[in-house]
DRENDO-496143 format. One record per residue (C-alpha): residue number from 1; residue in one letter; chain; y, z, x. Coordinates in Angstrom, 3 decimals, always signed. Example, Ala and Ser with C-alpha at 12.3 -4.5 7.8 and 13.67 -1.06 7.14 Angstrom:
% residues 2
<1 "A" "A" <-4.500 +7.800 +12.300>>
<2 "S" "A" <-1.060 +7.140 +13.670>>
END
This chain:
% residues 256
<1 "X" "A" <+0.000 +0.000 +0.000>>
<2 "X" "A" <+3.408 -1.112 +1.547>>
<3 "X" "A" <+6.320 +1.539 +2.328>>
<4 "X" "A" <+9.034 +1.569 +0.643>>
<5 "X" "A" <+12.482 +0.062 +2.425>>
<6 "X" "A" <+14.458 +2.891 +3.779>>
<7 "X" "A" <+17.971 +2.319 +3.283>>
<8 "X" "A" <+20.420 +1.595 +5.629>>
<9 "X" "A" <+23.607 +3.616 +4.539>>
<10 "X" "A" <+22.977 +6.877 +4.052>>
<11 "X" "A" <+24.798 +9.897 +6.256>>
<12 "X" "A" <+22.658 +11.644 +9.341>>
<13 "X" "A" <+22.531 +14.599 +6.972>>
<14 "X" "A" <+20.778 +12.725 +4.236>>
<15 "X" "A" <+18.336 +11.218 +6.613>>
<16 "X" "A" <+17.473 +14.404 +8.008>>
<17 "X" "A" <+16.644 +16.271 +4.434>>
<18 "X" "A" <+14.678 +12.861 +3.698>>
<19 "X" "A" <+12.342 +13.151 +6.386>>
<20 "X" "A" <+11.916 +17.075 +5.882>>
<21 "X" "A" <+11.654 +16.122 +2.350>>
<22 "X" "A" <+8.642 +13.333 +3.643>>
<23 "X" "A" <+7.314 +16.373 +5.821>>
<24 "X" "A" <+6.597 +18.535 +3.292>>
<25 "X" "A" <+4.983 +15.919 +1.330>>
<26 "X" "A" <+3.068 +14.858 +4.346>>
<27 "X" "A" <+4.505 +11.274 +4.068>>
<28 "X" "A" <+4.791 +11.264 +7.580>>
<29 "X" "A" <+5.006 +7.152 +8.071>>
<30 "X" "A" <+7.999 +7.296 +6.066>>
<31 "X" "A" <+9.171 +10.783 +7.620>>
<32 "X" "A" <+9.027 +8.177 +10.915>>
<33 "X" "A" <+10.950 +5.424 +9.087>>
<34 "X" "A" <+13.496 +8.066 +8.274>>
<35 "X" "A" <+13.962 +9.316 +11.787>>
<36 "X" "A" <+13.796 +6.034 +13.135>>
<37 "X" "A" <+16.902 +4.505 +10.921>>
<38 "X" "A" <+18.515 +8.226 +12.282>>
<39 "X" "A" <+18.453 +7.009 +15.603>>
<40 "X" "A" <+19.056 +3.450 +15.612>>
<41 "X" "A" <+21.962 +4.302 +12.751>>
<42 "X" "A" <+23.850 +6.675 +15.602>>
<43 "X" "A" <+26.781 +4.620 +16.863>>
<44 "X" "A" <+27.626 +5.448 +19.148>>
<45 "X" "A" <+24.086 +5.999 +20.818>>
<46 "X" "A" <+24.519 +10.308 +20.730>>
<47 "X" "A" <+22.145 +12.685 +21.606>>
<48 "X" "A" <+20.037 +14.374 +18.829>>
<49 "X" "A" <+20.228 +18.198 +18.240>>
<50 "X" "A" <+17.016 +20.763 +18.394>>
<51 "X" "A" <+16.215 +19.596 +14.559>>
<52 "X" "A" <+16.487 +15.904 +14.849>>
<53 "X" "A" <+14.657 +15.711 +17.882>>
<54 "X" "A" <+11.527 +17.723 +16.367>>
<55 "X" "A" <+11.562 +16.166 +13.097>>
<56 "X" "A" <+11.087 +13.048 +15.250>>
<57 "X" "A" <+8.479 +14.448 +17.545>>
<58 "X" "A" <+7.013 +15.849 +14.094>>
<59 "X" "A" <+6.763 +12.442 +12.228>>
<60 "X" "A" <+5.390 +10.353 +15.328>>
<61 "X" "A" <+2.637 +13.172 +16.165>>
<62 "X" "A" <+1.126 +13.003 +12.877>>
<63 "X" "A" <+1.165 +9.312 +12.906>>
<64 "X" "A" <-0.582 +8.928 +16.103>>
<65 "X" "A" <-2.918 +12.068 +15.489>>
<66 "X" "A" <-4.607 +10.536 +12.454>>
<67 "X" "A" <-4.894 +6.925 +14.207>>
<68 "X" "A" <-6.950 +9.349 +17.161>>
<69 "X" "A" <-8.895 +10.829 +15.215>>
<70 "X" "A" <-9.866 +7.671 +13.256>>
<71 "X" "A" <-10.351 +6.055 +16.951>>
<72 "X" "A" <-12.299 +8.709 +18.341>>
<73 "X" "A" <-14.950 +8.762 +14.670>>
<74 "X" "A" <-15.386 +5.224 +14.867>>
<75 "X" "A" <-16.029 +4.851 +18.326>>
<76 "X" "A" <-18.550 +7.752 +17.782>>
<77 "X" "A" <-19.875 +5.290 +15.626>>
<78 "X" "A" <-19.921 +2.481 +17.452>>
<79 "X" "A" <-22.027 +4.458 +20.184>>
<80 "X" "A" <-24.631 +5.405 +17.702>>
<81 "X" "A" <-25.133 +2.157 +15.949>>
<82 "X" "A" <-25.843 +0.869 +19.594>>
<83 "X" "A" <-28.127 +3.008 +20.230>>
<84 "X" "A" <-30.093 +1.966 +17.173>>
<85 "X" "A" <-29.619 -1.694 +17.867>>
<86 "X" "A" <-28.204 -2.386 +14.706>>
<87 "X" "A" <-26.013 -5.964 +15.910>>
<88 "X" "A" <-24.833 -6.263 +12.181>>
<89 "X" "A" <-23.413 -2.956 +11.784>>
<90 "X" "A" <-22.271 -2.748 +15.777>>
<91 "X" "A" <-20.068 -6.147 +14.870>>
<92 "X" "A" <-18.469 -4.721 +12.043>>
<93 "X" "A" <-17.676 -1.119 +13.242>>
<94 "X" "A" <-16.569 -2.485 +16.737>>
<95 "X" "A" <-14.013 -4.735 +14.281>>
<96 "X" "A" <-12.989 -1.899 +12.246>>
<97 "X" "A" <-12.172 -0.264 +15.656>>
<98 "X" "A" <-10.001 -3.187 +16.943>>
<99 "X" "A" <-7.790 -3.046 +13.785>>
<100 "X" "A" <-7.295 +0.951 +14.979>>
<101 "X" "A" <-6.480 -0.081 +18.212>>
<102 "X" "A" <-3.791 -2.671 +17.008>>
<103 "X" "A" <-1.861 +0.015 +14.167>>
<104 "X" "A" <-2.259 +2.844 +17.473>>
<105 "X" "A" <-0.473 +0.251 +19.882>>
<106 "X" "A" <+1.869 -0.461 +17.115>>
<107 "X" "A" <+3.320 +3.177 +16.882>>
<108 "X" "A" <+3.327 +3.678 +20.643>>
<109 "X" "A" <+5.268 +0.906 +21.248>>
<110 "X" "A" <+7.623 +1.727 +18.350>>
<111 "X" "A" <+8.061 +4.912 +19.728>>
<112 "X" "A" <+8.484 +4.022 +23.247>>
<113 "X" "A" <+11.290 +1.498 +22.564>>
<114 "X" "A" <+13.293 +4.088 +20.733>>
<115 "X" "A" <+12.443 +6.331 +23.729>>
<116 "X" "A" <+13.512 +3.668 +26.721>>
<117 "X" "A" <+16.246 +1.913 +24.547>>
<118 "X" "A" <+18.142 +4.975 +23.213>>
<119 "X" "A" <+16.920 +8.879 +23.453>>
<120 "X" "A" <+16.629 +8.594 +27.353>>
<121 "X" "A" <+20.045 +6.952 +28.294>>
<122 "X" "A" <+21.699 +9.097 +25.591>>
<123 "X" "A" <+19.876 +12.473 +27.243>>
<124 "X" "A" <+22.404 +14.400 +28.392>>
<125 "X" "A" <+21.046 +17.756 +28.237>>
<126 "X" "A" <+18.053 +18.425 +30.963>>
<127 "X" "A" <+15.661 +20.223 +28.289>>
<128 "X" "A" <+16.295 +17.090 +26.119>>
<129 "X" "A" <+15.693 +14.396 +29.206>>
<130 "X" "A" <+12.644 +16.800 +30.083>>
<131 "X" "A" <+11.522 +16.190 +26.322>>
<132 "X" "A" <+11.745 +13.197 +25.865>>
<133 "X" "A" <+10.316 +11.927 +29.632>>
<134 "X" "A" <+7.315 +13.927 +28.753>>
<135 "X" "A" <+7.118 +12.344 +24.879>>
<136 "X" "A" <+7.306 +9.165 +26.672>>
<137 "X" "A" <+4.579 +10.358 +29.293>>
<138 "X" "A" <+2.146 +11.339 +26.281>>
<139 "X" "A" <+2.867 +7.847 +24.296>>
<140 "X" "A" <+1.693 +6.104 +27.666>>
<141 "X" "A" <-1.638 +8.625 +27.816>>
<142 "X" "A" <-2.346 +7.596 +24.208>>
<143 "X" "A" <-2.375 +3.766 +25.045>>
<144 "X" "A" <-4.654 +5.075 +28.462>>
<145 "X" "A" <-7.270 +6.790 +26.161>>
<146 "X" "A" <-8.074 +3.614 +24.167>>
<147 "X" "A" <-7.141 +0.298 +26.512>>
<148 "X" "A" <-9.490 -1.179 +28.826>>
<149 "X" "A" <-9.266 -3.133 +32.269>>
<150 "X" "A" <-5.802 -3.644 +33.695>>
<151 "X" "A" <-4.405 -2.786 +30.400>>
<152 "X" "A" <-5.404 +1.062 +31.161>>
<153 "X" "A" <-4.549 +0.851 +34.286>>
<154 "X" "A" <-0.606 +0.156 +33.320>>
<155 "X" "A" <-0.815 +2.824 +30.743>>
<156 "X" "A" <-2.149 +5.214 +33.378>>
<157 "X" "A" <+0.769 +4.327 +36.289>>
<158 "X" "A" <+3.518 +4.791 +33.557>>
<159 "X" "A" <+2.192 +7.945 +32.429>>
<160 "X" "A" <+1.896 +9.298 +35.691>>
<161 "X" "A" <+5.949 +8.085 +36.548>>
<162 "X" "A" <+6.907 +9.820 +32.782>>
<163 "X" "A" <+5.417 +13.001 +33.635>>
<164 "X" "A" <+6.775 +13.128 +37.219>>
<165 "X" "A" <+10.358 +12.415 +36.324>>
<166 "X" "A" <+9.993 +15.018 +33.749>>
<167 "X" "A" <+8.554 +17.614 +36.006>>
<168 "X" "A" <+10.941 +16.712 +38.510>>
<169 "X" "A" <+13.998 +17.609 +35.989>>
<170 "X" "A" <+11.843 +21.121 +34.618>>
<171 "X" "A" <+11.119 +22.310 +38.036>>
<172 "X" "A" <+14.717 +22.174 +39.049>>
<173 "X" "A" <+16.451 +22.843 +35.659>>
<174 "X" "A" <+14.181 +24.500 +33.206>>
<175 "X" "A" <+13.248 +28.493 +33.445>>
<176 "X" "A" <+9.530 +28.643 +34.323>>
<177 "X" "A" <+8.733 +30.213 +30.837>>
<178 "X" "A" <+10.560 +27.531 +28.618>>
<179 "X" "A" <+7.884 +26.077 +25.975>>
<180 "X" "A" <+9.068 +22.514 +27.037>>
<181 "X" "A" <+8.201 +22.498 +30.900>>
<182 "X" "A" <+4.835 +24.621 +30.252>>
<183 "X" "A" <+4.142 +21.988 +27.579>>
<184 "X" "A" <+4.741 +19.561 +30.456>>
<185 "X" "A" <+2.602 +20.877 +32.841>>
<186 "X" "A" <-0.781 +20.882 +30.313>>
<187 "X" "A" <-0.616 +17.879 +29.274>>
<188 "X" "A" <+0.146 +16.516 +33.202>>
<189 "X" "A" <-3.382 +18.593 +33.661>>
<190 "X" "A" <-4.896 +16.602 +30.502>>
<191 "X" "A" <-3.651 +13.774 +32.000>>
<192 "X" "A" <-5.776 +14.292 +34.924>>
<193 "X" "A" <-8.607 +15.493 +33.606>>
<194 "X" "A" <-9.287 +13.201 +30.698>>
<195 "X" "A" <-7.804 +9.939 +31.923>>
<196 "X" "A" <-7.946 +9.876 +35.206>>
<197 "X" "A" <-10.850 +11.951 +35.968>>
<198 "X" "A" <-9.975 +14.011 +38.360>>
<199 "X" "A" <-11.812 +17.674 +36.873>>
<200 "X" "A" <-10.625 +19.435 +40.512>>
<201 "X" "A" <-7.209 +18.577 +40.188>>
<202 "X" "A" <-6.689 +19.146 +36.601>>
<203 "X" "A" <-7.789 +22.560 +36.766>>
<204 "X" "A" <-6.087 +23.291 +40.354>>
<205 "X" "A" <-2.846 +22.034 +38.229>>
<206 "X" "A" <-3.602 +24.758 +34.859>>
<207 "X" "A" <-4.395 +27.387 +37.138>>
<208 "X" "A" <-1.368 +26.827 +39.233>>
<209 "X" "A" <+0.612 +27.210 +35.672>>
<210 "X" "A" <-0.899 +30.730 +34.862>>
<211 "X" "A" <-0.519 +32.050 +38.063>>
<212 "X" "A" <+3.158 +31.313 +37.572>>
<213 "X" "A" <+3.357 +32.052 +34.213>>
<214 "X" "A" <+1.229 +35.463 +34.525>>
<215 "X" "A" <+1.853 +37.841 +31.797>>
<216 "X" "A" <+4.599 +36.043 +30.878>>
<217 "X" "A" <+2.381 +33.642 +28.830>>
<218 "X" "A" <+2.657 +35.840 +25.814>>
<219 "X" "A" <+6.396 +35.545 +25.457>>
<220 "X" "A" <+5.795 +31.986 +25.522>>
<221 "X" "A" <+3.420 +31.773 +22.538>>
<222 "X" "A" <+6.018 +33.709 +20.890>>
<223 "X" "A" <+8.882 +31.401 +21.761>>
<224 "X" "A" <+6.749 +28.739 +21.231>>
<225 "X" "A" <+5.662 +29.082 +17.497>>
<226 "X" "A" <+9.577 +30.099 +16.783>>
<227 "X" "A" <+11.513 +27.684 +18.751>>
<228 "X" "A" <+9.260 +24.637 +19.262>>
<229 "X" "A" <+7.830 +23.280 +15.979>>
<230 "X" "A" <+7.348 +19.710 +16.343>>
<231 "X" "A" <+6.337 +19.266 +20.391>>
<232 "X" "A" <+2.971 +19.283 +21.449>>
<233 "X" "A" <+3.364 +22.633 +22.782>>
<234 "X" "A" <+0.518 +24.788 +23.888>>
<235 "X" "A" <-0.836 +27.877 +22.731>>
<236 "X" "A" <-1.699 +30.297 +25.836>>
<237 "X" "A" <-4.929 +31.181 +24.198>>
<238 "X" "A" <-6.110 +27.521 +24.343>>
<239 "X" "A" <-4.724 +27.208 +27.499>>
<240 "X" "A" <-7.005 +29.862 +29.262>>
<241 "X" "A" <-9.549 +29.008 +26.936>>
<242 "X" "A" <-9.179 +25.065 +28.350>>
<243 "X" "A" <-8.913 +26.194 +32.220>>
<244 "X" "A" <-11.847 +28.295 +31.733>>
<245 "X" "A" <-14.177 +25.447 +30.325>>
<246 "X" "A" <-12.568 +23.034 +33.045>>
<247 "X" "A" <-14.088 +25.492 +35.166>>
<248 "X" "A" <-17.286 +26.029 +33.750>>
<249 "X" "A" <-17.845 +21.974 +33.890>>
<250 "X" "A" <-17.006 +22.025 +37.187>>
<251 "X" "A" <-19.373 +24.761 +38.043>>
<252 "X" "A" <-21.890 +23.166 +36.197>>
<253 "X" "A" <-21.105 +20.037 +38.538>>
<254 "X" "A" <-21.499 +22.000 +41.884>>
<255 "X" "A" <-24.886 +22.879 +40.531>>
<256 "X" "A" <-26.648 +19.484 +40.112>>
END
């Protein structure tokens, strides 16, 4: 069924209670439309406040979650209809998976372009340059996860340069506890671990990031649920719950 045209002349206010409005309904490709028209509709190109820039982190994640989730089931699929040899079923499930592929690509790239083309030059603000370099960073992991050959390969190099401009900007401008720069640095690890495979640095980089954070990881949760709706930020129980499976994998490795 086809969205609705969002219109073009309403006031940054109005676009704002329209997407919270689309939130709460959990109309969250039109709670993107209405965020994107808030952005490209800013002229001149300004930088968003706390609530804009969440409501837009808000609407894309939910987008791109249910298209991963839909990948990752269908490619579960996929696997087991191989296994049973079933041609006829592999054809049409590894075609049902190629029309995923296409709508995830779509919202990554619409993302990205509002990303390159107007929330980074309009950054002015280091937590918001540190945001949105690391939004950018996780939109490049998302194409990594699913695209194949060189493809994967580009997504991988411009994740890696997202998430290194961002930490560069965190390390030197953001407090070690902020939610945004210990967001950063787990999904840098997941970036490590699940794309490019590299188990011993991932969890050298999450255990670097408690040993930091120490007790401190607490206040963060805190801050975190209060401050930072919207971002993919971490909860410090997962966290240590994540390093400590990291670990056990590796251990598990050693052993063979």
């Amino acid at each position: 069924m086809a969205i609705a045209a969002v219109p073009d002349n309403l006031s940054r206010d109005q676009y704002v209670y329209l997407a919270k409005l689309a939130e709460q309904a959990e109309r969250y490709e039109e709670m993107v439309q209405f965020m994107q028209k808030l952005v490209l509709g800013s002229t001149p190109a300004g930088e968003l406040t706390v609530e804009e820039r969440n409501l837009l982190s808000v609407a894309y994640k939910n987008v791109i979650g249910s298209l991963r989730a839909a990948w990752r089931i269908v490619s579960s699929i996929e696997q087991k209809e191989e296994g049973r040899k079933n041609e006829e079923h592999v054809a049409l499930v590894k075609a049902y998976r190629s029309k995923v592929e296409i709508e995830l690509s779509e919202v990554c790239a619409s993302i990205l372009k509002l990303l390159d083309s107007n929330l980074i030059p309009s950054a002015v603000a280091s937590e918001s340059k540190v945001f949105y370099l690391k939004m950018k960073g996780d939109y490049h992991r998302y194409l990594a996860e699913f695209k194949v050959g060189d493809e994967k390969k580009a997504a991988a190099e411009d994740t890696m340069l997202a998430y290194k401009a961002a930490q560069d900007i965190a390390l030197t401008d953001l407090a070690p506890t902020h939610p945004i720069r210990l967001g950063l640095a787990l999904n840098f690890s997941v970036f490590y671990y699940e794309i490019l495979n590299q188990s011993d640095k991932a969890c050298s980089m999450a255990k670097q990031v408690c040993q930091i954070y120490g007790f401190s990881l607490l206040l963060v949760a805190s801050l975190t649920s209060c401050m930072m709706r919207g971002i993919s930020h971490p909860n410090p129980i997962w966290f240590s719950m994540t390093i400590n499976s990291w670990q056990v994998l590796l251990n598990s490795l050693s052993m063979v």
